[in-house]
C-alpha positions in Angstrom: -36.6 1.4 -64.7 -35.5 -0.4 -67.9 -37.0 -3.2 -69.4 -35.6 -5.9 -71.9 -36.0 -9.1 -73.4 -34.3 -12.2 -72.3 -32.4 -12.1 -75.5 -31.7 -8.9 -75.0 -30.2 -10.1 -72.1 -28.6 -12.8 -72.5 -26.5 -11.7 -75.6 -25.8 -8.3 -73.5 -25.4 -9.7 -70.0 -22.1 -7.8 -68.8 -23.5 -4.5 -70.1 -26.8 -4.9 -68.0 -25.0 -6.5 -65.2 -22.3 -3.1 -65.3 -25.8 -1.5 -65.4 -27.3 -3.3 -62.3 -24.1 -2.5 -60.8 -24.0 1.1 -61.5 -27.6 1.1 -59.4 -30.3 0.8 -62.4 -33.3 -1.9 -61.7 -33.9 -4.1 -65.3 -36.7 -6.0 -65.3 -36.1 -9.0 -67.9 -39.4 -9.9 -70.3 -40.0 -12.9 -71.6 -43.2 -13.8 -73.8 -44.2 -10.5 -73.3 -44.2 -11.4 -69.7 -41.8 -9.8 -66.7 -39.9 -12.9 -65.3 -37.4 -10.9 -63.3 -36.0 -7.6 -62.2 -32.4 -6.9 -61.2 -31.6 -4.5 -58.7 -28.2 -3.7 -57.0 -28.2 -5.5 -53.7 -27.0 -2.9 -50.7 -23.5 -3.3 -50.1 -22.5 -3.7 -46.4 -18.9 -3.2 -45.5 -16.9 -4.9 -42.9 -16.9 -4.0 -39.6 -13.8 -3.3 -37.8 -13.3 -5.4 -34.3 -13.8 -2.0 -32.2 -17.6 -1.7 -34.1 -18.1 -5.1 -33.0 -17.1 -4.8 -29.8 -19.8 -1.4 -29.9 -22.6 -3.4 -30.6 -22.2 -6.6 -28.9 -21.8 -4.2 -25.5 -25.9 -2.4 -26.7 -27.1 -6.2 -26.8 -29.5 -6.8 -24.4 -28.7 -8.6 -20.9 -29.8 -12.4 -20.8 -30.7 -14.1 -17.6 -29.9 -17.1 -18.4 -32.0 -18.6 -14.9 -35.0 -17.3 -16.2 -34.5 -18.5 -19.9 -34.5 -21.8 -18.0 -37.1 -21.5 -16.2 -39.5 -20.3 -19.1 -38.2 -22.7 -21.7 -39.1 -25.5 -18.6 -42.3 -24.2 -17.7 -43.0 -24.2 -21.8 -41.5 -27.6 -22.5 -42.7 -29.4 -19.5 -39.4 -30.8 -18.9 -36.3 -30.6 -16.9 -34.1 -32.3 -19.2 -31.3 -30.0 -19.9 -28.0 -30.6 -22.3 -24.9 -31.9 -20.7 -27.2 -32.9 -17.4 -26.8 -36.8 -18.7 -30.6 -37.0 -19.6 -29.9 -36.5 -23.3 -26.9 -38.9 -23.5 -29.8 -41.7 -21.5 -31.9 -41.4 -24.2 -29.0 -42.6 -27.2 
């Protein structure tokens, strides 16, 4: 891991950002203090529309009924969206 200045950064940004890009961590001193470190963040790609289609198919099941219930049973209330309760209240 490298270590540099502020300065040192900011009169050399693009070479330590080609740097950062290239996968090296900088951490940036300042007052004899670290302030920051750079790191390369993970790249992901795009998925195409058959791996999305993949994964939505391994999401879990939801029963929406019970997701009622429970959300009722926590709330204490039976006032649902698009039942006219909330549209009362305005």
């Amino acid at each position: 891991m490298k270590a540099i200045t502020h300065r040192e950064f900011r009169d050399n940004f693009a070479t330590v950002m080609d740097a950062v890009e290239a996968g090296e961590v900088v951490r940036v001193i300042r007052n004899g203090v670290e302030v920051a470190e750079l790191r390369p963040v993970g790249r992901r790609g795009r998925l195409t529309a058959a791996e999305l289609v993949e994964r939505h198919r391994k999401l879990p099941r939801v029963d929406h009924a019970r997701m009622q219930r429970e959300a009722d049973e926590f709330s204490g209330t039976g006032d649902h969206i698009g039942d006219g309760a909330r549209e009362s209240r305005r």
